[in-house]
C-alpha angles and dihedrals in degrees: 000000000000121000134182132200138167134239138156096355088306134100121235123204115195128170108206133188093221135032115201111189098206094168133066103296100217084067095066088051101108093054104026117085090224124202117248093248083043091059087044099054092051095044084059090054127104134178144182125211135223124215117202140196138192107208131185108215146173118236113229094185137021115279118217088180130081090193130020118189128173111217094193093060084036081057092048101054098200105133095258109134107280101189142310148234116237097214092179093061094038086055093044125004135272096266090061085048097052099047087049123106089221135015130207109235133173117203132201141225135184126209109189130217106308086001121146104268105157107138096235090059092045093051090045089055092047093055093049086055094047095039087051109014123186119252097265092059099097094203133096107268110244094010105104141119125215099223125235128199151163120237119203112210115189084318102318112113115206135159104274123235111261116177098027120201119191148160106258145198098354109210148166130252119241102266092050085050101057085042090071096251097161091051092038083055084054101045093061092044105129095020102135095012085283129135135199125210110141111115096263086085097061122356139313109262129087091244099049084047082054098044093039086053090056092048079044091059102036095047093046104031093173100077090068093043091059110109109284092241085055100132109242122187123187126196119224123026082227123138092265087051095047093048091054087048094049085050098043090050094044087051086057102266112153105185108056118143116183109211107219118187097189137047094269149030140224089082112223085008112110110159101182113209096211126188104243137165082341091308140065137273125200115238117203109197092161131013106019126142143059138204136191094264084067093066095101101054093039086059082045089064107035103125088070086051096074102136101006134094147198115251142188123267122203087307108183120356091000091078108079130198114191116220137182125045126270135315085020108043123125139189128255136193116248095248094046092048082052103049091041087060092048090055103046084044080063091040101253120144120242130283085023135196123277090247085055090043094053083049091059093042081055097049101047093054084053096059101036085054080052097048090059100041090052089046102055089046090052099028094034084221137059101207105036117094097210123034103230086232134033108266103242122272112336094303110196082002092282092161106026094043125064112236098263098054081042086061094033090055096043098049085255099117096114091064090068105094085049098047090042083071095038091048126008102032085051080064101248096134133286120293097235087053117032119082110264083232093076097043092056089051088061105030100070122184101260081062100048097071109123104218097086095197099118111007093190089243116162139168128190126273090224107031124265087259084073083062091055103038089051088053095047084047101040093041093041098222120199097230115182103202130199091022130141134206119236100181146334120209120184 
């Protein structure tokens, strides 16, 4: 294999052993000789892509959420604000929040499949919200910062991103799906000594690029039994090709280079370290939360945690869904918006009596008894993200039908006001589009508990970019920034 890449003005010819492609593989198009299956397997890709700001505001009421998201501008897709999260109040409460003069937000917009998502348009569409907010926005219209920082990388002080558009949640349509197009991806893992990690291959979250590196390595042994001076190179210093890094050097290997277009690795994560009430609050403009289901690979990683903590993030009440449509819209809690949509699923007005609300109650721990069931029989786990081999056939319609049809059709319809939070408003696609397969590889079954009173949902004290910064140190990974790739020819 001969690769060359460019750095510093000079070209650079390597000949690795193995080839890891750590960034999105349709990037590398113009200078990979590609397989046909391979070919086909991008072109059956698709992708959104989310578009973040860090804002510095000024409350004009008092705020009683930590987090606000729309469901019905998530749903559209269009690139309007869809919600925000309040950092000032997750660092440090809501009452210090309240009684600032000015609170650190970061606000979120969603461009569908062959959306607009040229950067002009979505900051255009960011300023008319802020210029002339709706009433569910607590901050004062036309008075915001866009904030600038600087970010320090393993010693290296650059101008941190802020707004942050990115692809995002690549994903395949129904019929590839049914076609077997993840396991397909697996079964060529290691053909022509290349490698795929990126989260196309799996999902879009840290903790489906760890677990999918641990399918990757059960199901193809081999790669950890090559001679321990083997060259690797991986492309892109993202999380998934850190995490393959941090594996690889921890198995013994000893020549590992990690190619980096850009200043700065960690990929999506952008932890932004913001002056705020004469300290600092931690931004997230990229990777940001945790769940329960991601216990097992923090303990994993441990050892890049020193220092830092899980925290909770707007748990209860503090969580807000807007409904209605505008001038009248208002602002629920998410156990309330949950509840609301069990109880019109069973026909039951809104706000509804306490013998309807028992009913829904009812109802939702049914289903929920029903989704696990139905997981473990499709999946063949309940706490895994990916199964390690297709579920034959489309049992319960799993790639033909959208989730929601996949719920309606299973007696599982009440779940979906939870499941709008747990799944939609994170930005993984609408209910009523997205194959039900991918919403059951995210929604596991310790999320899928209907109460909503405390979701599990943590961030890290210090930002997921201080995970990453303590691996690259403590690994010592040899990261070529700045580079660019010229050909690969295998």
């Amino acid at each position: 294999m001969e690769l060359v890449y460019r750095t510093g003005g000079n070209h650079v010819v390597v000949n690795p052993a193995l080839l890891v492609i750590a960034c999105d593989p349709r990037e590398l198009e113009p200078v990979m000789d590609y397989t046909r299956e391979e070919r086909a397997l991008l072109n059956s890709l698709r992708n959104f892509t989310f578009y973040t700001t860090c804002l510095r505001v000024s409350p004009r009421r008092a705020q009683d959420r930590v987090v606000i998201l729309a469901p019905d501008i998530v749903e559209s897709q269009t690139g309007l604000v869809q919600g925000y999260r309040n950092e000032t109040a997750k660092q440090w409460g809501l009452p210090a929040a309240n009684r600032a003069a000015t609170n650190v937000v970061t606000i979120y917009q969603m461009v569908g499949i062959n959306g607009e998502s040229d950067p002009g348009t979505l900051a255009a569409q960011r300023k008319a919200f802020l210029d002339d907010p709706p009433s569910w926005w607590p901050f004062r219209p036309g008075q915001y910062e866009i904030v600038q920082v600087e970010e320090n990388q393993n010693g290296e002080i650059h101008q941190a991103v802020n707004p942050l558009q990115t692809p995002y949640f690549n994903q395949f349509f129904s019929g590839a799906l049914e076609a077997g197009a993840p396991w397909r991806w697996l079964d060529m893992q290691g053909a022509n000594d290349t490698v795929y990690v990126h989260a196309s291959t799996c999902f879009e979250s840290v903790l489906h690029c760890w677990s999918y590196l641990n399918i990757l390595l059960d199901a193809k042994p081999a790669l950890l039994s090559a001679a321990k001076d083997s060259a690797i190179v991986v492309i892109g210093a993202g999380v998934s090709g850190l995490l393959f890094a941090q594996r690889f050097i921890d198995s013994g290997f000893t020549n590992i280079t990690l190619l980096e277009k850009t200043n700065r690795f960690a990929g999506k994560t952008h932890s932004l370290q913001v002056p705020d009430q004469g300290v600092t609050s931690i931004a997230e403009l990229g990777t940001c939360y945790l769940s329960p289901a991601y216990d097992e690979m923090v303990q994993a990683l441990s050892e890049f945690t020193v220092g830092n903590k899980r925290v909770a993030v707007a748990h209860g009440t503090e969580r807000g869904i807007v409904v209605g449509t505008p001038p009248n819209e208002t602002v629920m809690a998410f156990g309330d918006y949950g509840l609301m949509v069990a109880c019109q699923y069973l026909g039951f007005g809104w706000p509804c009596s306490k013998v309807e609300q028992d009913l829904a109650y009812a109802e939702l721990l049914a289903a929920a008894a029903i989704y696990v069931a139905l997981r473990w029989e499709i999946f063949g786990t309940v706490d895994g993200v990916m199964p390690v081999s297709k579920p034959v056939g489309d049992p319960y319609g799993v790639f033909s039908k959208s989730f929601a049809q996949y719920l309606d059709d299973n007696k599982m319809g009440a779940l979906k006001g939870y499941l709008m939070y747990a799944y939609q408003v994170q930005g993984y696609g609408d209910l009523d589009k997205i194959p039900a397969y991918y919403g059951l590889v995210w929604v596991m079954p310790d999320m899928a508990q209907p109460l909503g009173e405390s979701s599990g949902v943590t961030a890290w004290q210090k930002g997921w970019e201080d995970v990453w910064d303590q691996m690259v140190k403590k690994r010592n990974m040899n990261i070529k920034l700045n580079t660019s790739v010229v050909s690969i020819r295998r």
